[in-house]
C-alpha positions as CSV (number, residue, x, y, z in Angstrom):
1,X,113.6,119.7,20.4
2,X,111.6,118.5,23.6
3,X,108.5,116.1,22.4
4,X,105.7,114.9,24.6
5,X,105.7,111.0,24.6
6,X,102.9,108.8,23.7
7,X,102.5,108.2,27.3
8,X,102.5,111.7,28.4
9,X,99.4,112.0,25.8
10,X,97.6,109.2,26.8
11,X,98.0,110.3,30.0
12,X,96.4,113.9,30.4
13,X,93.4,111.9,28.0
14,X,93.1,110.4,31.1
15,X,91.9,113.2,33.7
16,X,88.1,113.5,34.4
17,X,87.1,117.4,33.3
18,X,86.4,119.3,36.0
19,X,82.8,120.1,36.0
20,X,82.8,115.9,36.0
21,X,85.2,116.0,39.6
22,X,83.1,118.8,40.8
23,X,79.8,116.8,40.7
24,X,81.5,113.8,42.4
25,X,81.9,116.3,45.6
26,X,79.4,119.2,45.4
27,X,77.7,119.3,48.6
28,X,80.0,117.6,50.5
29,X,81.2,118.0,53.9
30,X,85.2,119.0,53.8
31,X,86.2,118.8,57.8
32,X,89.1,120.7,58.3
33,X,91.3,120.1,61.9
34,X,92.2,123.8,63.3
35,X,94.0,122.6,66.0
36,X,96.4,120.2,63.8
37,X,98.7,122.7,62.3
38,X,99.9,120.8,59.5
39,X,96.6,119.3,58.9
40,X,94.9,123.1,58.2
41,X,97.6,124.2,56.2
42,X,98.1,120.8,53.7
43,X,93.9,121.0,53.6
44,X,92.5,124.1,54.5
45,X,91.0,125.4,51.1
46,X,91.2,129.0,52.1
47,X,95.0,128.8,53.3
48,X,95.8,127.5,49.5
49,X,93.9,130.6,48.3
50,X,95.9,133.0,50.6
51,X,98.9,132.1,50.3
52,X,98.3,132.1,46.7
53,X,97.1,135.4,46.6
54,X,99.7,136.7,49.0
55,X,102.4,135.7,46.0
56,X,99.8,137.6,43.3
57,X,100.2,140.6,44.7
58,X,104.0,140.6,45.0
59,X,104.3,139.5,41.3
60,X,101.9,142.8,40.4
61,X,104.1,145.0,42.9
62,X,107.3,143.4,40.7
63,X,105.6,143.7,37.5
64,X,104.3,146.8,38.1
65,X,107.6,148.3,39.3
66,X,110.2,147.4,37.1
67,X,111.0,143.6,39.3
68,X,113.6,141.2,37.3
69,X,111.6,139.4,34.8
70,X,113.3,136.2,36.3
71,X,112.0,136.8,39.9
72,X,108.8,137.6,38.3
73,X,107.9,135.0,36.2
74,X,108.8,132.4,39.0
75,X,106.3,134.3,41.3
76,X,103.6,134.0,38.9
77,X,104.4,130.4,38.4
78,X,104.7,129.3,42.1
79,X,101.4,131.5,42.9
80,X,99.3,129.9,40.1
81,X,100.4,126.1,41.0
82,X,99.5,127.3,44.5
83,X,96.1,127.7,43.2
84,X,95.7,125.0,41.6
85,X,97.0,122.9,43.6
86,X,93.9,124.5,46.0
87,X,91.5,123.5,43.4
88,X,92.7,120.2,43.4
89,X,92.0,120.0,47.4
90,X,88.9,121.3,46.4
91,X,87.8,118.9,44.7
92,X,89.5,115.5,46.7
93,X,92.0,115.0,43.8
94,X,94.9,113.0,44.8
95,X,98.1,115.5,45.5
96,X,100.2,115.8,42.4
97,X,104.0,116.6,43.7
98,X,105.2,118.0,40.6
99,X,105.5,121.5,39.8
100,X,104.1,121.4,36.1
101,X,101.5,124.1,35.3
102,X,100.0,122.6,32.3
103,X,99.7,118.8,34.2
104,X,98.7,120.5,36.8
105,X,95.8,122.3,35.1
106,X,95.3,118.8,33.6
107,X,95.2,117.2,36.8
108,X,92.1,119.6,38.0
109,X,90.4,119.0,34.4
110,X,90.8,122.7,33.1
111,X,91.5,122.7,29.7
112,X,94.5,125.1,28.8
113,X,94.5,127.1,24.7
114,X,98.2,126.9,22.7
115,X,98.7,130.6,24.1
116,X,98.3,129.8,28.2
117,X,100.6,126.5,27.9
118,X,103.2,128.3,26.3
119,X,102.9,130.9,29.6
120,X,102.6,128.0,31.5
121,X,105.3,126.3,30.9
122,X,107.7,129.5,30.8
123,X,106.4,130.1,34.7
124,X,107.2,126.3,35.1
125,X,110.3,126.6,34.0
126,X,111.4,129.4,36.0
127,X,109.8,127.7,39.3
128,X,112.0,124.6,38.9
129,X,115.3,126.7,38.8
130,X,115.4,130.5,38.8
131,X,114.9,130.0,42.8
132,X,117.5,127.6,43.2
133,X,120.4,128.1,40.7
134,X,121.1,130.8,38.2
135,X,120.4,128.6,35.2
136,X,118.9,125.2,34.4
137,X,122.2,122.5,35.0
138,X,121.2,119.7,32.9
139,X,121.4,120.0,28.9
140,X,117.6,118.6,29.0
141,X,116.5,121.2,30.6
142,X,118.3,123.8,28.4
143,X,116.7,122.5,25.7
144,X,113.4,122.5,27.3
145,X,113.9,126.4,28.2
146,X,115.3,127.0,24.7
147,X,112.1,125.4,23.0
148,X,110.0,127.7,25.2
149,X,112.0,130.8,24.4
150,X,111.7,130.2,20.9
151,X,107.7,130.3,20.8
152,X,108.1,133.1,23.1
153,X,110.2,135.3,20.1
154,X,109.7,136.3,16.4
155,X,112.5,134.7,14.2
156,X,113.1,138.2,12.4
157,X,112.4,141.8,13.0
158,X,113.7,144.7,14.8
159,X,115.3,143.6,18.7
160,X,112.8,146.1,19.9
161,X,110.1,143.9,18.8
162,X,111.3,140.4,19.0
163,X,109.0,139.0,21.9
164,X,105.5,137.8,20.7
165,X,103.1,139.5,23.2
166,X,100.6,136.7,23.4
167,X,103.2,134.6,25.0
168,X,105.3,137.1,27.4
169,X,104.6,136.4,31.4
170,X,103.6,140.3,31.3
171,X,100.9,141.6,33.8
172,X,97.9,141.5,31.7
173,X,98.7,137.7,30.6
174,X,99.5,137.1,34.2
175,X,96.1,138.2,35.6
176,X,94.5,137.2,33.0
177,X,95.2,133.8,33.8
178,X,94.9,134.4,37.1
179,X,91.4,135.5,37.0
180,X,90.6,132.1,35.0
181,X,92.3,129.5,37.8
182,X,90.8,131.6,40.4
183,X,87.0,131.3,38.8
184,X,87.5,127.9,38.7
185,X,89.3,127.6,42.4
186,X,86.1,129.2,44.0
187,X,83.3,127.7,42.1
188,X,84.9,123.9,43.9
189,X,85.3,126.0,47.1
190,X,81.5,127.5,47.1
191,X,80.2,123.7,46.0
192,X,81.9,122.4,49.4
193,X,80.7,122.8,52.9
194,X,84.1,123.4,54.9
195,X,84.1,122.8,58.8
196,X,86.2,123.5,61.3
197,X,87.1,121.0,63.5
198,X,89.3,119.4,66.1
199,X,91.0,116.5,66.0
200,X,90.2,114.9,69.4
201,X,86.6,114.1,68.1
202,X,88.3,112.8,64.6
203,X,85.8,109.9,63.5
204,X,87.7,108.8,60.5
């Protein structure tokens, strides 16, 4: 069984909520280089968004036409941490180089229910190796999968009806927390005034 330490706790305790980081920059001026590639697509607020938005749609096509639940599920996954990871821009929160949904959500101060960390951390899971290998390689993270899987299923009943719907990466659980992250992505975008610029006349 996989437990969350003390520190791990104490931790997410830690992150401001994030109608507290969105005072901090509301009405702020967010300069954005256009002619520094690299610098519009690490900050640009409405490249996060798009590219975010491009990997929706391919997880509705997929979902919506019979796509492998494992290709899928790490769609969802990488397009939600793309948009959070926007809100987090957003709002001048330090980059978080991890690919953990729920820490992530943490990390912007959006509080997650028991229902969307389960779906989180199933996406999560998928994102850190469906992508790269055809299972997890280290018995830690089997028994991290394993744990997931098993709030995902009943523990009796017909085959038919083992998943528990609540917690299956399906379409409506997918968009539904889509439309949540995305509510919260553009009310830190609409509170910042985002200018192009150029990075010849960089001040600071």
């Amino acid at each position: 069984m996989v437990q969350i330490g003390h520190g791990q706790v104490k931790q997410r305790a830690q992150f401001e909520a994030f109608d507290c980081q969105l005072e901090k920059v509301a009405g702020t001026i967010y300069k954005v280089y256009m002619d520094d590639v690299q610098h519009r697509m690490e900050n640009g607020l409405l490249y996060y968004f798009n590219r975010a938005d491009d990997l929706r749609k391919s997880v509705e096509i997929l979902m919506t036409h019979g796509g492998s639940r494992r290709s899928t599920t790490m769609l969802a996954g990488m397009a939600l941490e793309t948009l959070i990871k926007g809100i987090g821009r957003a709002l001048d929160n330090p980059p978080k180089n991890i690919h953990r949904l729920a820490d992530l959500a943490a990390h912007v101060g959006v509080s997650v229910d028991n229902d969307e960390r389960v779906l989180l951390d199933a996406m999560t899971e998928h994102v850190y190796w469906a992508g790269r290998y055809t299972a997890p390689r280290q018995a830690i993270d089997w028994e991290r999968m394993e744990a997931i899987r098993a709030k995902q299923r009943r523990t009796s009943g017909s085959l038919a009806n083992l998943e528990v719907a609540t917690y299956a990466v399906s379409k409506a659980n997918f968009e539904r927390l889509w439309t949540k992250f995305a509510g919260y992505y553009w009310r830190a975008h609409d509170a910042r005034h985002e200018s192009a610029e150029f990075s010849f006349g960089k001040s600071d």
